[in-house]
N, C-alpha and C positions, 0 to 999 in steps of 0.2 A: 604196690610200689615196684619199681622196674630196677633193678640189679647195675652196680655200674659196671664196667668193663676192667678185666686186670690191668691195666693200660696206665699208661701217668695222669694222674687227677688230682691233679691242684686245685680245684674246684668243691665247694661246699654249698651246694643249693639250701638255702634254707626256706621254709615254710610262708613267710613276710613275701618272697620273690624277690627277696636281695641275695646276691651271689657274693662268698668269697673267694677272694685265687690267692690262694699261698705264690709268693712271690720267689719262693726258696725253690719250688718242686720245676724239676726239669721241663717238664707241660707247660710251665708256665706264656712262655711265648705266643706257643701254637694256637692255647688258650684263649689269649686274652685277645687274638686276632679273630677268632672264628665266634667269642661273642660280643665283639665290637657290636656287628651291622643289629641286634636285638635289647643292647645292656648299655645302661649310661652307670660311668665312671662316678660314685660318692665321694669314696674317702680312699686315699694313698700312703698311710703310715709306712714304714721299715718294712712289716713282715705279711699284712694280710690287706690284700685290696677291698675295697666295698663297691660292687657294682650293682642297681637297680633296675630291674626291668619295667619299666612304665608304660603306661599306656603309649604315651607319642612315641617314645622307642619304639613297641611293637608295633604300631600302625605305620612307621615310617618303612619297619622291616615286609611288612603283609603288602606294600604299596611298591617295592621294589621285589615285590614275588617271591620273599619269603615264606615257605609254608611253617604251620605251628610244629608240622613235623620232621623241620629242619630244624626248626629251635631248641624240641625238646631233645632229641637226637644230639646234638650240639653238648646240652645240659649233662644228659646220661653218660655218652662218652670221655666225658672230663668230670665230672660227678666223684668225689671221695667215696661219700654215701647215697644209700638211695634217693632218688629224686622225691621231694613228697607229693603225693598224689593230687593235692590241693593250689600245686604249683604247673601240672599238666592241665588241671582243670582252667585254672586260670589263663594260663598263656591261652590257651583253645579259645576261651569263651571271650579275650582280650581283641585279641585277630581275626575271630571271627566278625566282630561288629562293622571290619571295614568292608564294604559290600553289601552290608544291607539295606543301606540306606546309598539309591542312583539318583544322580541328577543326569536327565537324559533329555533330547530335544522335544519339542511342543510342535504339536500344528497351529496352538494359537500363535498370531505373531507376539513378539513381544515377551514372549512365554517363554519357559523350560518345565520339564515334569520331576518332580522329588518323587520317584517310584520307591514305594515301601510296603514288600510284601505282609509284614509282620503287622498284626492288628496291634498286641501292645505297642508296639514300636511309635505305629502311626500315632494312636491314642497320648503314649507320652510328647510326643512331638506335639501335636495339634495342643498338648496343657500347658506347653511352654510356653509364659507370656513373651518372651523375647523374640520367640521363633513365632509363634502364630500369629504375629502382628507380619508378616513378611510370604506367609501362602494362606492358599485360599483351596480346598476340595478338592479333588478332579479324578471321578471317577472312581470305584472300588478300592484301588489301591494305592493313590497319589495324591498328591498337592500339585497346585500351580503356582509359580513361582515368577515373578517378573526379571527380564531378564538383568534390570538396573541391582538387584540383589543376590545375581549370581553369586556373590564374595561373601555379601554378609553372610547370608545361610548359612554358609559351610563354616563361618568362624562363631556361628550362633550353637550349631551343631555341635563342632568338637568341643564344645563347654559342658555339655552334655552325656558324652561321652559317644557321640556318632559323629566317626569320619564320616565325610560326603566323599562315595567315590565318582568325580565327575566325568563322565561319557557323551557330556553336552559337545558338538562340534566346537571346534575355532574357526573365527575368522582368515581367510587369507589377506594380508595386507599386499599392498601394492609390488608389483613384481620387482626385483631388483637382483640381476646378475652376483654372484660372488665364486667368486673359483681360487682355491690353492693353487700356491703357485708351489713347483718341485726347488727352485733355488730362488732365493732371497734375490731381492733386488743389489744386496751389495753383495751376492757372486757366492753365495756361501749356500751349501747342500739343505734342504728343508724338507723335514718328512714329518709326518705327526704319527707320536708316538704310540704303541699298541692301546695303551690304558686309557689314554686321551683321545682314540676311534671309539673305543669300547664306551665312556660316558657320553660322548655325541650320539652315540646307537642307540642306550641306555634310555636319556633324555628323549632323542628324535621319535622313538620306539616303530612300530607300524607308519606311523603318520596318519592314523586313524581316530575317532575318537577318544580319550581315555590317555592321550599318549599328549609329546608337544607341550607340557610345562613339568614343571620340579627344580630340582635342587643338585648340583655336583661337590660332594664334597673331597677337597683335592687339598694335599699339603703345600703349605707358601713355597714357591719355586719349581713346583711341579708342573706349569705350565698352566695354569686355568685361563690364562688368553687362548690360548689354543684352544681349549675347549671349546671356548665361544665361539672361535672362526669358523670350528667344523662344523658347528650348527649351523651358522650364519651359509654356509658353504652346502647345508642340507635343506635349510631354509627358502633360499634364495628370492629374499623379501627384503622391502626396507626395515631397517631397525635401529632400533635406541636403545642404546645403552649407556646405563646410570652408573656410576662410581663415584670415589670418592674426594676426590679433590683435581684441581688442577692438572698438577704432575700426574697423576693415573689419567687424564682423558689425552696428554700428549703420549704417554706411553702407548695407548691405544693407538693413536692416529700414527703412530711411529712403526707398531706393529703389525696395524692395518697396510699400511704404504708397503713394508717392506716382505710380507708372507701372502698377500693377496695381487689377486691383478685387479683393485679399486683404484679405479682412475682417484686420484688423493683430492680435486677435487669434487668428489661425488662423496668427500669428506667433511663433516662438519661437525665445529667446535659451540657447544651450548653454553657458558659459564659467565660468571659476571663479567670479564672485560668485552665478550666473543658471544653473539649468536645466529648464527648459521645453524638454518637446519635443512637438510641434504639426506638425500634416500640411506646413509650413514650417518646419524648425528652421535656424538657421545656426551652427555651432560652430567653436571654435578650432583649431589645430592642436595647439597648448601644453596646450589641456585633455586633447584625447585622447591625446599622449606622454606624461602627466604619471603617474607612478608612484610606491611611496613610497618605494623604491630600488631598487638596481640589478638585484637578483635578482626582482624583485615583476613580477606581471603587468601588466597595463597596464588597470587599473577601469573608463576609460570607453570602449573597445572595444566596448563594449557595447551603444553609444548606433548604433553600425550596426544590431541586432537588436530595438531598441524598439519598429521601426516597420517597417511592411510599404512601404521604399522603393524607389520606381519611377527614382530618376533621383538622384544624386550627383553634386554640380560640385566639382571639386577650384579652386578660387580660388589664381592664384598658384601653378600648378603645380611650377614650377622649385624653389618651395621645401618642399616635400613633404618632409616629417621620415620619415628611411630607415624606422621603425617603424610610418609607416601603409601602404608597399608591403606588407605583412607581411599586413596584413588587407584589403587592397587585391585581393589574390592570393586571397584564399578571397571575395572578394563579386563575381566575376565574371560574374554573373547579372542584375547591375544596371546601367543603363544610366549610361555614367560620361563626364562633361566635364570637361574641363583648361582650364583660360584660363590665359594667360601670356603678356608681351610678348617674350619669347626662352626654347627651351628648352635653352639652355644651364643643364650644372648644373655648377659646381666638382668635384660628388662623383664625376662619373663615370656616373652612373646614369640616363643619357638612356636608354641603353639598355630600363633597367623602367619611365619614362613610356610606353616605346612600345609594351611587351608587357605591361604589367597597367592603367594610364590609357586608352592607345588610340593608336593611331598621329596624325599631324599631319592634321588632315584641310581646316584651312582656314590663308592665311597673306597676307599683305600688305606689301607692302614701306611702311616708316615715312612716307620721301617722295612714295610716289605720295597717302599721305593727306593729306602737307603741302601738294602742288600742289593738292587741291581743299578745302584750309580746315579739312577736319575736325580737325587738331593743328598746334599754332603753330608757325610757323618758329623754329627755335633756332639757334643759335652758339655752338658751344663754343670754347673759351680752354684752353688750359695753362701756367697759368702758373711759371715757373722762378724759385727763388730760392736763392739760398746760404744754406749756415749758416751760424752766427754763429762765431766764431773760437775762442768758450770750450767749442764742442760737437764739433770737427772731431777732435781725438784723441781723446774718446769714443768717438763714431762710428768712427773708425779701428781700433781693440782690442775694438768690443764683437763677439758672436755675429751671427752671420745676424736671429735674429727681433729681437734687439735694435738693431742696424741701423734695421731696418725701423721701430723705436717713432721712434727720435730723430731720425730722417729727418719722419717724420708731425708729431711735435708738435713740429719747427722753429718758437722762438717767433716770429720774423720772419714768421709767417706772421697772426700775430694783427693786424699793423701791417699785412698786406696785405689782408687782410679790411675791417678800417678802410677802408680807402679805397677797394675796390671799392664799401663800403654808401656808402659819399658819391658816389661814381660814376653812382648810380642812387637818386636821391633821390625818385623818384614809383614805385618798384617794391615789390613783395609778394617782400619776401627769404626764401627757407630756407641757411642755413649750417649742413652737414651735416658730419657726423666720427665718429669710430671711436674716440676716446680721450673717455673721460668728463673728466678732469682737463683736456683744452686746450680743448673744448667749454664747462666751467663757466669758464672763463679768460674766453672771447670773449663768451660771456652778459655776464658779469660789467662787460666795457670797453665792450660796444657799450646794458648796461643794457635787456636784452631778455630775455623768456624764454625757459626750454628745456624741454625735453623729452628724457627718459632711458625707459630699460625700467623705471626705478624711479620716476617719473612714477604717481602715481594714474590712474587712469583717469578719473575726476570731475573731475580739473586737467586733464588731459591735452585732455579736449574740449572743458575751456573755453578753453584755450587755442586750440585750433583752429577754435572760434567765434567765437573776437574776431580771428582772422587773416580770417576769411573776411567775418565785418563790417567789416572795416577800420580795428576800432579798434586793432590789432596790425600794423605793417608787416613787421615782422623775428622771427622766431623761431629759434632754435635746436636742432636735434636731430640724435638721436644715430644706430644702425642701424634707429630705430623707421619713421625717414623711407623704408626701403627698399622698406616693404611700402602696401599698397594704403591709400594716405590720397588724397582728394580735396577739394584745396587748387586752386581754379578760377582764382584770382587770382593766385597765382605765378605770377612770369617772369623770376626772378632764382635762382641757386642756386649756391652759394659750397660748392666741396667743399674740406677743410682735412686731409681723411682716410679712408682706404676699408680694407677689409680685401684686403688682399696686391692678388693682380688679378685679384679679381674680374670678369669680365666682366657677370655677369646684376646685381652692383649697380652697375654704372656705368648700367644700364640703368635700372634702377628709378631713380637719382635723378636721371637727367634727364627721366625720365618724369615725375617731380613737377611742371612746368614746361612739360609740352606741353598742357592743356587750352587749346581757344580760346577766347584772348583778344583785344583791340585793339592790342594791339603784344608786337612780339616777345619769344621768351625768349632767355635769355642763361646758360651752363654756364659757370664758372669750376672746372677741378679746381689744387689750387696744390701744386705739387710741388718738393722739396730737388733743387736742383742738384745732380749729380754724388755720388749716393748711389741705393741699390737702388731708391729709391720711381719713379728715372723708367724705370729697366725694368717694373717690376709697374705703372705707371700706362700703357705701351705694350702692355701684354696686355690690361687694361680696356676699353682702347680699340678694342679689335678688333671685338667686335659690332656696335657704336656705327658703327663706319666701316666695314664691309660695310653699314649700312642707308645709307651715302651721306652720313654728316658728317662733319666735317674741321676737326680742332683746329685753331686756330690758335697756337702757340708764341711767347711773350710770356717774355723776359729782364726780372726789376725788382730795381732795386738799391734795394736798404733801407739803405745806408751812412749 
């Protein structure tokens, strides 16, 4: 066992390979930043965090050039007590598997090579019924692998417990000019910022094999359009980029127009009213799931094949609809970016971000960006309230997801809404919820608009015009808030209701509220006393407070 250093260690390695960080010890910051990039966040109680080292952690850390002797190093030096020996063993022998298994180019056409020096290795692989229906032999120390299975392999693999680290070439798609411009189109100084060159370099890497796809993980407001541009700008191919609704593919085109010299139109809009597609297309996610039922193919798959493209950014990775992994997996030739402020997914499928999108290849902790200005300092609240007396044997005899409704659309919570918008009388409010009916309730009292998935798209951006002119202080919306809207002048956001515990929307909606501003934001989630909602709003919580924020817990009696 290796001695840990006199130094501050809030840190308790235990034997499992679960870490805890005393949240009380003065370490604790420097801490929990330096084992972000190798530790996934468990559990967040008061006083002792629970963080895991997992396999995808470490293979996401080994795949962005972490050594194991960066990890343990890491461990020792914030370590209370000694590290256990069995937990050096592990991380080594965890990290080490990415790399042993190459996919590398073929002379046969058609082909790529699965080099694997390790005879076990080969042997367990070749027993795999999953995987050995997918290669074939080749030579002493490989398989042959069609190139149509690029994708699956590697998602066949890490089931297994073998990253595929892929060193097969990319295709170039079709050439296509992109150049930063130094000033916006409307007159205004434009530079991209250090951290935002630094995951373009990250991502771009050599430009050689091995490099050219992955993952940027970037906090809401920090810029991850930018990120794409500078790729796009490293690139200089055509490309598609997938988001997630409407309003983000105009944001794009908005973006695009006004920080590049893209002739706007050699811009095109993919989605159901709009499709153009243009050596720049940006398309929905919604369009390309959309089918005419369940048994039918999926029509606009096709819009991958239109164009000879050099570069795919998956926008809002986290929320990748399981049917584009699907074609995701057979376009493995193309060079593919993920943006997302956390890639947590509810579904379980971090796993195929990391073998068909691309491993994490860039990542930033929330508050080192708040200490230097780039995203506004926030404050979250949780606020606790009782139900009302006519809804508690309800709640008492109904089911588990029925629980969870009457717990959410607690009306006492429309009266605390009320007074939080009075609380903050010179702020740019969102009041965000998961139930359309307690949503149109609180429009209705506070006499503001909203916004639903059933929202026109022509209302829906006038609406969010007149929020960002200021002629709108308060809005109301629904899950539509979850995804990539850029709203600069929020600093207020009133959650009333979330789906179960979500972690990655707790994220996104306080991401709605961290663009810099001149004064702070402020997170209100308002949760039923003593019903399921304040368990599922403590798992929410978990991403949120691994980046270093800390609810404050607030009792209000509505009597």
């Amino acid at each position: 066992m290796t001695e840990a250093p006199d130094r501050v260690t809030p840190l308790i390695v235990q034997s499992d390979g679960s870490l805890l960080l005393d949240v009380h010890d003065p370490g604790y910051e420097v801490a929990r930043n330096d084992i972000s990039p190798f530790a996934e966040l468990e559990k967040s109680p008061e006083h002792m965090h629970t963080y895991r080292m997992s396999p995808l952690s470490l293979w996401n850390a080994a795949s962005a050039s972490f050594s194991p002797e960066f990890v343990l190093e890491t461990l020792i030096r914030y370590s209370r007590f000694p590290v256990p020996e069995n937990v050096g063993f592990s991380v080594r022998e965890t990290m080490s598997r990415f790399g042993r298994v190459i996919l590398t180019e073929a002379d046969e056409p058609g082909h790529l090579i699965l080099q694997v020096a390790d005879e076990a290795i080969r042997a367990e692989i070749s027993g795999t019924k999953s995987v050995a229906k997918l290669i074939e032999p080749y030579g002493d120390n490989g398989f042959l692998v069609r190139l149509y299975d690029r994708g699956t392999i590697k998602q066949e693999l890490v089931k297994i417990g073998w990253p595929v680290k892929d060193e097969a070439p990319l295709l170039d798609g079709d050439a296509f000019t992109v150049q930063l411009r130094g000033t916006t189109r409307n007159g205004g100084e434009f530079t991209v910022r250090d951290y935002q060159s630094e995951a373009a370099r990250a991502f771009h890497g050599n430009g050689l094999p091995g490099s050219g796809f992955g993952t940027v993980v970037l906090p809401c407001g920090a810029g991850k359009t930018i990120v794409g541009m500078a790729v796009m700008e490293k690139a200089q191919t055509n490309t598609l980029i997938l988001t997630t609704n409407v309003a983000a593919v105009h944001q794009w085109m908005d973006e695009l127009a006004d920080k590049t010299e893209i002739d706007p139109d050699d811009i095109g809009e993919y989605t159901g009213d709009t499709k153009n597609i243009k050596p720049i297309t940006i398309a929905t996610y919604q369009i390309l799931v959309w089918r005419a039922d369940r048994e039918s193919d999926f029509p606009h798959f096709s819009l991958f094949r239109k164009r000879k493209w050099g570069l795919i950014i998956y926008d809002e990775v986290h929320l990748l609809p399981a049917p584009v992994f699907r074609v995701t997996a057979e376009i493995q030739a193309i060079r593919r970016l993920g943006l997302t402020a956390t890639l947590v997914r509810e579904d379980g499928r971090a796993d195929d971000v990391f073998s068909l999108v691309g491993p994490k290849r860039y990542d930033v902790p929330w508050k080192e960006l708040e200490k230097k200005g780039w995203i506004a300092e926030a404050y979250c609240h949780e606020i606790r309230v009782d139900l009302p007396a006519d809804k508690k044997i309800p709640y008492a005899v109904a089911d588990r997801r029925e629980k969870f409704r009457i717990a959410s659309e607690n009306p006492r919570k429309i009266e605390i809404t009320r007074q939080l918008v009075a609380n903050h009388p010179e702020d740019h409010i969102l009041v965000i919820g998961q139930y359309l009916d307690q949503l149109a309730e609180i429009a209705s009292d506070l006499d503001v608009p909203i916004i639903t998935g059933k929202t026109p798209n022509a209302e829906r951006e006038a609406i969010y015009h007149d929020f960002r002119a200021g002629k709108t202080r308060i809005i109301v919306v629904s899950k539509v808030a979850n995804f990539a809207i850029d709203l600069p002048d929020a600093s207020v956001a009133i959650q009333v209701s979330g789906t179960f515990g979500s972690r990655q929307e707790e994220a996104q909606r306080l991401g709605r509220i961290l663009r810099p501003k001149k004064r702070n934001s402020t997170f209100y989630s308002i949760v039923s006393r003593y019903t399921t909602e304040e368990q599922f709003a403590a798992n929410r919580q978990k991403f949120l407070t691994e980046q270093g924020y800390k609810y404050h817990i607030e009792l209000w009696n509505t009597e």
